[in-house]
Structures are given as C-alpha cells and as structure tokens.
N, C-alpha and C positions, 0 to 999 in steps of 0.2 A: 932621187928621181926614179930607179929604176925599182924602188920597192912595190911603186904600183903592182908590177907585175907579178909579185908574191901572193901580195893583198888579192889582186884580184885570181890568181892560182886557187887562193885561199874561199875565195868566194863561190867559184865554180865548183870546189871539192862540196863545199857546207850545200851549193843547191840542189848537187847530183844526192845526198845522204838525205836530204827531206825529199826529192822526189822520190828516190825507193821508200821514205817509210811513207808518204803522204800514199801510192800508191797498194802499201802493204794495208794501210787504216782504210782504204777508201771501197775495199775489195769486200761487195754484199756476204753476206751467211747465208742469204737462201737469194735465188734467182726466179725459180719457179714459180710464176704469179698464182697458178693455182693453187697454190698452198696459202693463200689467202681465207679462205672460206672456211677454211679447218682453224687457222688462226683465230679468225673472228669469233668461232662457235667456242672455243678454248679461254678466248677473253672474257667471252659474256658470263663461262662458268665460274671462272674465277674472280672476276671484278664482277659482278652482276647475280650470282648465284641461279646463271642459268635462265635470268631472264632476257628478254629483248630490251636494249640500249632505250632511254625514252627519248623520244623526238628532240626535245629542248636540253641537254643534259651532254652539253659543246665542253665539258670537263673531262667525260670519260672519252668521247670520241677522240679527244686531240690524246689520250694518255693510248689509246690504240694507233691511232696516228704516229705517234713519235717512235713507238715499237717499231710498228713497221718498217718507218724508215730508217730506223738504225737496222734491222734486219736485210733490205731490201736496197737501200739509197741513202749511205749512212754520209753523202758529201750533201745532200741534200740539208741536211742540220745543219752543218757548217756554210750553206749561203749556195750552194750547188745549186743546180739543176736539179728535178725531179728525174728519177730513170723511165725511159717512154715506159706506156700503158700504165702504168702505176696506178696515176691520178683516176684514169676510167675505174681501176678495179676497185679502189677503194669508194669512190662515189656509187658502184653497183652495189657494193657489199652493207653500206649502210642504209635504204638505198637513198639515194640524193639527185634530186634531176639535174640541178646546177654543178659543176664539177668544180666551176669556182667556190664552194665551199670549201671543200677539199683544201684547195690553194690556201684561202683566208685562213682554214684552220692552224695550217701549217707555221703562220706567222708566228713567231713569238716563242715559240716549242722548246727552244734551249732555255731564255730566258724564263718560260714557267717554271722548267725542270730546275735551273739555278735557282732561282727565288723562292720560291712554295715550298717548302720542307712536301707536305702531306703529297702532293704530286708528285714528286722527283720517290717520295718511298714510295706511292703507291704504282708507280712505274718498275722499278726496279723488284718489287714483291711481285708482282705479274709477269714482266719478261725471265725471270729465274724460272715462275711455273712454268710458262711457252717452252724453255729453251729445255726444261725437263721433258715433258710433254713429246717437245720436238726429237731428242734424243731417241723416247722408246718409240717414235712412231718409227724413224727411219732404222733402227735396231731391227724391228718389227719388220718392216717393209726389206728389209734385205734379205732377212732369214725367209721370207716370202721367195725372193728371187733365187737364193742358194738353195 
C-alpha cells in the first residue's frame, strides 16, 4: 500500500531529470533575429550557389526553415510554439506577405527530415556550412571587439 509513495518518489525524481534536460535541448544557439539576413544570404550560397530562392521551390525554403528553427526555436520542431517575431522575420526575409506561409511551411518539418533521405542530408550538409560560417563570423567579430 505504502509503495505508492516510492513509485511516485520515483516519478517526481525521473520528471525533475527531463525537465533539466528538456530545458538544456530546448535552449536556442542564436537569439539575435538579426542574424537572420546573414543566415539567409549564407544558405542561398550554399544550397543555391548564390542565387535568389525561386518563388515555387517550397523544398528549399522549408530546408531553411527547419535551420532556423533548430537554431532559433528548436521546441518549435518538437510541436512548441514558435519564439515571438520569428515568424515576421522569416516571412520578410523570403519575402512573403502572408505570414501564414511561414506557419503552413513549418508543418510537417521533422517528418520530411525523418522520411526523405535527400532533405534530411541536404539539411544537415548546409547547417554544418552555417554553423562553420557562424563560428568565423563570431571569432571575427570578437577579435573586432578585443
């Protein structure tokens, strides 16, 4: 009768150990929306060779899309919220008048990454470049401020 109380001892320890790690996974890489634009101009060279994204070509946007929000609002993937302004910044930067794009693209985002081999590499072959990228910018930008 009284082992409830271990069981549920047991319960409270296991949800306090996924809270601290849900909030260790959940904690953005970059917060500074500005660094969007730099992002975007970064993706187009690398997935794009530098060209502009073509209007109908809802493949590459969502494979920027999913970057970001694993950079940005990585609980967003897992069924979250978006982090405020997000959605604005991404619909300027492609640009998009409806911001419900943005949203609709977002659907589905884990499952292409799961299911699609060529998406899920061609994701992870671009955020390795970014996160290089990202490395010597802020290297760069520090020794700027030192």
């Amino acid at each position: 009768m009284f082992s409830n109380i271990f069981e549920l001892k047991s319960i409270r320890e296991q949800k306090y150990r996924l809270s601290e790690r849900e909030s260790e996974i959940a904690k953005p890489v970059l917060t500074d929306l500005g660094m969007i634009d730099t992002l975007y101009e970064w993706f187009k060279e690398i997935a794009l060779g530098g060209k502009e994204l073509p209007k109908g070509n809802v493949s590459q946007r969502k494979k920027f899309i999913f970057i970001i929000l694993y950079l940005y609002s990585p609980t967003t993937l897992a069924g979250g919220k978006m982090r405020a302004g997000l959605r604005e910044k991404l619909a300027e930067v492609f640009p998009i008048k409806e911001k419900s794009v943005v949203s609709n693209n977002t659907n589905n985002l884990v499952f292409s990454y799961q299911l699609y081999k060529y998406f899920r590499q061609d994701v992870e072959r671009i955020y390795k470049e970014i996160i290089l990228r990202l490395g010597k910018y802020l290297e760069n930008k520090t020794q700027q401020l030192g």
